[in-house]
Wavefront OBJ file of the C-alpha trace (Angstrom):
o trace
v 18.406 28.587 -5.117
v 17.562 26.025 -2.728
v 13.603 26.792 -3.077
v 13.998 27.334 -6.876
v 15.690 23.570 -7.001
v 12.555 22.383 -4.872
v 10.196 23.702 -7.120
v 11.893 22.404 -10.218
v 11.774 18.527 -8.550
v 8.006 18.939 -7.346
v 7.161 19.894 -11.033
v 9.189 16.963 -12.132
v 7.213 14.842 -10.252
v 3.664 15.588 -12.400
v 4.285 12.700 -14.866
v 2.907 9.360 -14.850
v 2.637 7.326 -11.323
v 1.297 4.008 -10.121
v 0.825 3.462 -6.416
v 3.160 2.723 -3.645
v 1.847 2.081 0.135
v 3.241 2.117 3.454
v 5.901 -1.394 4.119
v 4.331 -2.931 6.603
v 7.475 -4.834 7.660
v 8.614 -1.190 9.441
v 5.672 -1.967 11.516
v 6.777 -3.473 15.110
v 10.062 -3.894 14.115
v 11.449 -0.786 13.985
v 9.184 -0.034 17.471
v 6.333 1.891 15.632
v 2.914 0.748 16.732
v 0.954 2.099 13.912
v 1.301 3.416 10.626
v 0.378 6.397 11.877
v 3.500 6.948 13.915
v 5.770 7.434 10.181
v 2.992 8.537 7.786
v 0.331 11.118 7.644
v -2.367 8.974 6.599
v -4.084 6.409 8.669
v -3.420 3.893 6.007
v 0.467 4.564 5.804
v 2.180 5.041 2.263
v 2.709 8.361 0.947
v 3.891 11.823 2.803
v 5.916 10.728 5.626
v 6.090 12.828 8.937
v 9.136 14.409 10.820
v 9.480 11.356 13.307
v 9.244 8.943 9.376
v 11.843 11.304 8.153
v 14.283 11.200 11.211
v 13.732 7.227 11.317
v 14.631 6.675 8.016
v 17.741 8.321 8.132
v 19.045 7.073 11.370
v 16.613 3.419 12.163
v 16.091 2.377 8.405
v 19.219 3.586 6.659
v 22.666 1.470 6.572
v 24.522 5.343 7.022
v 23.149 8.030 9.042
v 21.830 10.627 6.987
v 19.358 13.078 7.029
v 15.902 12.077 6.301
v 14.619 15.766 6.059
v 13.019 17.111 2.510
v 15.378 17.315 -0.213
v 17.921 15.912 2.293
v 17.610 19.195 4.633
v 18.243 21.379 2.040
v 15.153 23.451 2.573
v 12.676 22.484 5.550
v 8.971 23.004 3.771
v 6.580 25.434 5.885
v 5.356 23.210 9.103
v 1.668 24.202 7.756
v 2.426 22.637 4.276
v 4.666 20.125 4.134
v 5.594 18.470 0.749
v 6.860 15.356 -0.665
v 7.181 13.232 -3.146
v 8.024 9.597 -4.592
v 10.162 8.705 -7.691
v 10.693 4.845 -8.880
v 11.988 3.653 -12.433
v 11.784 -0.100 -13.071
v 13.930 -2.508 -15.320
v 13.246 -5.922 -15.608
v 11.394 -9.019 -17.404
v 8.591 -11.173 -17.513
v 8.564 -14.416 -19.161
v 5.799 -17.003 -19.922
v 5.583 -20.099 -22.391
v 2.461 -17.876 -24.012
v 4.160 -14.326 -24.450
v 7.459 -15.428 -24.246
v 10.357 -12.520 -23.224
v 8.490 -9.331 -22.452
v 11.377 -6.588 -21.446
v 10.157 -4.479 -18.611
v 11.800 -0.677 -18.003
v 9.141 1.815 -17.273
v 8.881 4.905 -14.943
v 7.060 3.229 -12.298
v 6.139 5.908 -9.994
v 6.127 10.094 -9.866
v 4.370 11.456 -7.525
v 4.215 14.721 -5.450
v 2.602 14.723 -2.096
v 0.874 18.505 -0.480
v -0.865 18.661 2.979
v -1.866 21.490 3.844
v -2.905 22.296 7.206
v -4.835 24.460 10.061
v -5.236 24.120 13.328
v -8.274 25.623 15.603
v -9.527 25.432 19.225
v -10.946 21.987 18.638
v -8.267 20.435 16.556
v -6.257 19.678 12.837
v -8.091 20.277 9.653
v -5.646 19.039 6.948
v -6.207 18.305 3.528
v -3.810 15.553 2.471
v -3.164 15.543 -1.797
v -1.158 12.924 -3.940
v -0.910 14.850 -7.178
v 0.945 12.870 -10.526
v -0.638 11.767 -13.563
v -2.284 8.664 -15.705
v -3.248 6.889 -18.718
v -7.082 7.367 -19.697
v -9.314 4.478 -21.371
v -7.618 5.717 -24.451
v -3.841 5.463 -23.179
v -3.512 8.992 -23.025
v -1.339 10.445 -20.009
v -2.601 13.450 -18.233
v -2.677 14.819 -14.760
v -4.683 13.218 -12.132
v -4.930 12.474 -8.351
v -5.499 8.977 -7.049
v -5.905 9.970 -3.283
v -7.137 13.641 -1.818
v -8.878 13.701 1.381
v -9.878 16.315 4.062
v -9.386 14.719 7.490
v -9.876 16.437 11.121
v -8.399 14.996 14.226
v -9.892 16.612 17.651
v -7.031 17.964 19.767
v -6.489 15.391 22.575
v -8.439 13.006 21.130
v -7.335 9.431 19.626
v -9.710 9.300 16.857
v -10.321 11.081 13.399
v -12.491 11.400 10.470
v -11.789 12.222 6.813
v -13.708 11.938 3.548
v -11.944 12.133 -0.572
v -10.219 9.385 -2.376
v -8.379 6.806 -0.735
v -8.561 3.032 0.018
v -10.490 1.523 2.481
v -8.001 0.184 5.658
v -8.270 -3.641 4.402
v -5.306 -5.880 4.530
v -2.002 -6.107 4.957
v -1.331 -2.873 3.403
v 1.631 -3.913 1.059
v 3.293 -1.858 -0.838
v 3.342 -4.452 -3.561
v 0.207 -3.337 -6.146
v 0.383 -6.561 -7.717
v 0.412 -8.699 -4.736
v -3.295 -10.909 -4.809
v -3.753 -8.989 -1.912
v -3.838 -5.951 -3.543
v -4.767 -7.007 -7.427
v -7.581 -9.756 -6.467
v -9.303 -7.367 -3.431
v -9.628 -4.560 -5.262
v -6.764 -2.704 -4.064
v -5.426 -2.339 -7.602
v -3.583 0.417 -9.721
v -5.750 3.451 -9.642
v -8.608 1.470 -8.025
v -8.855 4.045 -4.909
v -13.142 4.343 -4.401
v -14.514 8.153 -3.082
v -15.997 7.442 0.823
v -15.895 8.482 4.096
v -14.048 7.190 7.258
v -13.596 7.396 11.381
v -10.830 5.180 12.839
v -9.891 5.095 16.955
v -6.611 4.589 18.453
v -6.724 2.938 21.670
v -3.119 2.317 23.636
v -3.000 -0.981 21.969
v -5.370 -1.767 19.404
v -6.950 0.669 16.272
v -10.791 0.508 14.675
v -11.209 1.937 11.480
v -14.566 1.718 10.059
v -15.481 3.180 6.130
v -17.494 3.474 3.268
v -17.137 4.048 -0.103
v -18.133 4.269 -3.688
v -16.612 3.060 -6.800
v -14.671 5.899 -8.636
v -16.437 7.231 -12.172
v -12.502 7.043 -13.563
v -11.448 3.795 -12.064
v -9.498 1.961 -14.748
v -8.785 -1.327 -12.776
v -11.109 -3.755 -11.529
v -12.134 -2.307 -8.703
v -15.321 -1.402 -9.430
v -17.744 -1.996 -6.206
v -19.372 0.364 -3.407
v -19.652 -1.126 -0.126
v -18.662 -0.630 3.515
v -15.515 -1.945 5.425
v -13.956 -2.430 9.182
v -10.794 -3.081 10.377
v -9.943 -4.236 13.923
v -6.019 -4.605 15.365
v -4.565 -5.357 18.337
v -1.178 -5.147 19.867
v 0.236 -7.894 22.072
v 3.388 -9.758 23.708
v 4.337 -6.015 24.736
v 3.950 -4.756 20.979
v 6.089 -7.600 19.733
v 3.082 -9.055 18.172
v -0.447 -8.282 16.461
v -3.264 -9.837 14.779
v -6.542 -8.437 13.289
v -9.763 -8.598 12.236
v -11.793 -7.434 8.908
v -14.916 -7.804 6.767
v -15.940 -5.825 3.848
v -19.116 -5.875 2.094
v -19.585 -4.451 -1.393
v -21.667 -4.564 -4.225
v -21.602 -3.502 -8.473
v -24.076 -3.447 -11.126
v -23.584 -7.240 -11.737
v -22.623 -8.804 -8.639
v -22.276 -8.895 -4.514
v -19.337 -9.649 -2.684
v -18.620 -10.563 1.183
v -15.255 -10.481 2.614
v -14.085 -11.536 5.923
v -10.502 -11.871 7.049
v -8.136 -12.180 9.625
v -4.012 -11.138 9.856
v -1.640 -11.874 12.184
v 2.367 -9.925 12.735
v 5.342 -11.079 14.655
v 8.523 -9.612 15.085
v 11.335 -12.115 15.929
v 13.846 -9.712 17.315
v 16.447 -12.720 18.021
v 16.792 -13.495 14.555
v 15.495 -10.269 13.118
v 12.716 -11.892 11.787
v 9.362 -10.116 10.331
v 6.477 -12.297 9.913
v 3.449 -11.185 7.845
v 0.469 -13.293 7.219
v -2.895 -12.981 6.007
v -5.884 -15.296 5.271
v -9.560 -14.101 3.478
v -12.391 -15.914 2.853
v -14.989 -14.657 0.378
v -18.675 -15.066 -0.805
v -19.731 -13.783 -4.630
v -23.042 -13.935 -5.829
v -24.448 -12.246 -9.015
v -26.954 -9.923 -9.131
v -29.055 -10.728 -12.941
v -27.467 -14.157 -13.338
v -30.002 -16.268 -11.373
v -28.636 -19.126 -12.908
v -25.270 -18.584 -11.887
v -23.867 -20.397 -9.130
v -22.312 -18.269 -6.188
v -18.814 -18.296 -5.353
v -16.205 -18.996 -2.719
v -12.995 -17.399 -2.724
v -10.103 -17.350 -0.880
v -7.332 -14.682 -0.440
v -4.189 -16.147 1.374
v -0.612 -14.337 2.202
v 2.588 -15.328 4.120
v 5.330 -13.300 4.029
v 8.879 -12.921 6.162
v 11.454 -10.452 5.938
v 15.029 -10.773 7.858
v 16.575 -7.834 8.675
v 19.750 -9.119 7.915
v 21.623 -5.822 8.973
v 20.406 -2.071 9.254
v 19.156 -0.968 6.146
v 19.133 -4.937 4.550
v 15.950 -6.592 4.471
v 15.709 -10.286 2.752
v 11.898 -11.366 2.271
v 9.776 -14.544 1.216
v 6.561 -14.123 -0.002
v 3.959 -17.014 -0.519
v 0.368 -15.808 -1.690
v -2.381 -17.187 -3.656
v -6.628 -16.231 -4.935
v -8.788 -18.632 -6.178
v -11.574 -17.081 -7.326
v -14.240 -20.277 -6.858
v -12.955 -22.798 -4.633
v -15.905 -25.388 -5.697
v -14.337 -25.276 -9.511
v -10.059 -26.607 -10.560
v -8.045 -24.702 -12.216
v -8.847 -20.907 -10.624
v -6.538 -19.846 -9.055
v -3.333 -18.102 -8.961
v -0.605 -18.610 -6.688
v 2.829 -17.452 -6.395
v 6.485 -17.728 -4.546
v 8.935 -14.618 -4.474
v 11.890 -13.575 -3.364
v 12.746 -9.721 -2.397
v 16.172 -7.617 -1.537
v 15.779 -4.194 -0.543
v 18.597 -1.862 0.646
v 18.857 0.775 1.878
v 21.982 2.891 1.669
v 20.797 6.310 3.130
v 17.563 8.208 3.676
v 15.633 8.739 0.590
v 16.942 5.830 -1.246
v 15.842 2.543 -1.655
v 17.545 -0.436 -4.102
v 15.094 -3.209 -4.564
v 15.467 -6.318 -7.156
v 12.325 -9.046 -6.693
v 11.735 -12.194 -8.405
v 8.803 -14.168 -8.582
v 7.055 -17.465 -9.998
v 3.649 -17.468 -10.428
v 1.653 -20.333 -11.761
v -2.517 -21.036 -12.237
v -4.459 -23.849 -10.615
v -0.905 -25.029 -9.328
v 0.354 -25.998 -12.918
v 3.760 -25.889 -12.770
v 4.588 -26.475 -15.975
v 4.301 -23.318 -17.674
v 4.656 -21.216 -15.052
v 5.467 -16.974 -15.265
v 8.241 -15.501 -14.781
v 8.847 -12.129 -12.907
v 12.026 -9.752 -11.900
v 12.685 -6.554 -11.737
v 14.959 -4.171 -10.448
v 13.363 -1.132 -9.016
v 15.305 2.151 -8.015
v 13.238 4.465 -5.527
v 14.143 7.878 -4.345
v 11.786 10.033 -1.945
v 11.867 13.584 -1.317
l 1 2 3 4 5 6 7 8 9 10 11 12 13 14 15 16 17 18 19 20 21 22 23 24 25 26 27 28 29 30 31 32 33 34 35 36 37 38 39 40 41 42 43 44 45 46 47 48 49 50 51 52 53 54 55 56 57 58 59 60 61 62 63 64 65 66 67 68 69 70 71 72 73 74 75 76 77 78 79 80 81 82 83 84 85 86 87 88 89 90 91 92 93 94 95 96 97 98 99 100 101 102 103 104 105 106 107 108 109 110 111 112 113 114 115 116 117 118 119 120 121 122 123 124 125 126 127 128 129 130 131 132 133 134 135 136 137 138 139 140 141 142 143 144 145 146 147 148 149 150 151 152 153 154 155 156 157 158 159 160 161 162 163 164 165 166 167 168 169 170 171 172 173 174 175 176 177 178 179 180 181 182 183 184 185 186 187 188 189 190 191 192 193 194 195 196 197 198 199 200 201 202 203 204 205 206 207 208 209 210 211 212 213 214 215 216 217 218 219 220 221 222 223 224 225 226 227 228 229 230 231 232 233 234 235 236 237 238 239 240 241 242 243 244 245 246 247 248 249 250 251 252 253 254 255 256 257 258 259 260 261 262 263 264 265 266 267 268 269 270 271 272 273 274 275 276 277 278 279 280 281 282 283 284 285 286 287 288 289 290 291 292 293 294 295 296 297 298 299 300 301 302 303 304 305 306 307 308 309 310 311 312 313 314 315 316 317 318 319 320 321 322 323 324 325 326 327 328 329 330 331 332 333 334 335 336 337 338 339 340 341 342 343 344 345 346 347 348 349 350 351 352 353 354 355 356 357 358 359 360 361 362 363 364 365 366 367 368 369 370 371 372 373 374 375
């Protein structure tokens, strides 16, 4: 019955999704060095490992509990493991333009598969996010917004894999409409097709890709290009910063990207700091008479663990997508709660202001109330 009830939830799971990531706020404060350590992809989000699993039910979680697949209930084969993410949404969004817009929406549904072999010379996996979307012409159907095949040598620290997936850029949020996400992008269903090799060193990580734009993409991401991605740990893995460029290019324009990041954990006050600043260079490819751009990407975020399984965040963040011309940009100030009661359950309400070219008159209006549960 157990297997039966399994099979029933994964199938449940095939309905409409939108993207979550890995929280990077888990990141040095909890002791992990690299997203990595919880998740199964370089990048973090998605299918979580055992040593994710146990965490979140003993490290993450207000009450012990057990982090394992449908709470322990059945233990997946060790050459396939499964999971899976569910979130509904309820909430509003207000503006002076649209007025009240009443948000309540599955938000995610999503199955995770990763099947697995090893050999002499290492891991051959082939890592699957499986749920569904709209097409150009709203209709819903089955799709997959990340599949990869990745090998990792045995005793080796690095890896390659090629599929769908993003880039390593960023922060990494699990917010998809952060700037950093929605103005880089890193959008809903804006995963490219590319390849990928990443080293871990004892301290630091390289991850260096390439990619193309996807024929489905629906978002705006809609450039092929090449990225790298340098970190390093410090203050004996209390702190981090990092270093990135991307370079990428469409039918209709070029784009330059470089950036830099910095993490602290505070572990007096239980303090994560998160910040993020990008500078960027757009010129147009048939528009001679066009003048370039320069952008700017900025992020600073803090979460305080107030007590085991209570985070309390602040989020600044703003794009402004020509910095020689008023009025465009975007900026915004939020406020986050999440909680969580026991492994596989997360409670989280947000609220944001956003306003454009710092007009705060008519600004927008943002909360929800999100309800996540993982297999």
């Amino acid at each position: 019955m157990r297997v039966i009830a399994a099979a029933i939830v994964a199938l449940g799971l095939l309905a409409t999704a939108r993207t979550a990531s890995a929280y990077p706020q888990f990141q040095l404060s909890t002791g992990a060095q690299t997203c990595r350590q919880c998740h199964f992809s370089p990048a973090g989000g998605g299918l979580i490992n055992d040593y994710g699993r146990d965490e979140a039910g003993t490290t993450l979680a207000q009450w012990e509990s057990d982090g394992g697949f449908l709470h322990g209930a059945w233990t997946p084969p060790e050459r396939i493991p499964i999971g899976g993410d569910l979130r509904a949404v309820a909430g509003f969004r207000r503006s002076d333009d649209a007025g009240t817009e009443n948000l309540v929406f599955p938000m995610q549904m999503e199955l995770y598969l990763r099947p697995n072999v090893e050999t002499s010379s290492g891991t051959i996996s082939l890592y699957i996010n499986a749920g569904a979307r709209p097409d150009r012409s709203g209709t819903v159907a089955p799709a997959s917004r990340e599949h990869f095949l990745m090998y990792e040598p045995s005793g080796a620290s690095w890896y390659v894999r090629a599929g769908r997936f993003f880039p390593i850029y960023g922060i990494r949020t699990q917010d998809h409409t952060s700037n950093l996400r929605r103005d880089l992008d890193m959008y809903i269903y804006d995963e490219p097709y590319g390849a990928a090799w990443g080293n871990y060193g004892d301290s630091s990580e390289l991850h260096l890709s390439a990619f193309v734009r996807s024929p489905d993409v629906l978002g705006t991401g809609q450039h092929s290009g090449v990225a790298a991605y340098w970190e390093k740990q410090a203050d004996d893995d209390a702190s981090a910063f990092a270093a990135q460029t991307r370079l990428s290019f469409a039918e209709d324009d070029r784009q330059a990207w470089v950036g830099g990041i910095y993490k602290r954990w505070l572990e007096g006050p239980g303090v994560m700091l998160l910040g993020e600043v990008d500078v960027g260079y757009q010129r147009f490819a048939h528009a001679p008479d066009a003048d370039d751009r320069q952008q700017l990407a900025a992020y600073l975020g803090a979460t305080w663990f107030a007590r085991q399984g209570l985070l309390v965040g602040a989020v600044l963040q703003g794009y402004d997508e020509d910095l020689r011309v008023e009025q465009t940009s975007h900026e915004s100030a939020e406020l986050n709660v999440q909680w969580f009661p026991i492994a596989h359950v997360e409670a989280h309400v947000l609220t944001r202001v956003e306003t454009a070219g710092f007009e705060t008159g008519s600004p927008i209006y943002l909360m929800i109330a999100q309800l996540h549960y993982y297999l």
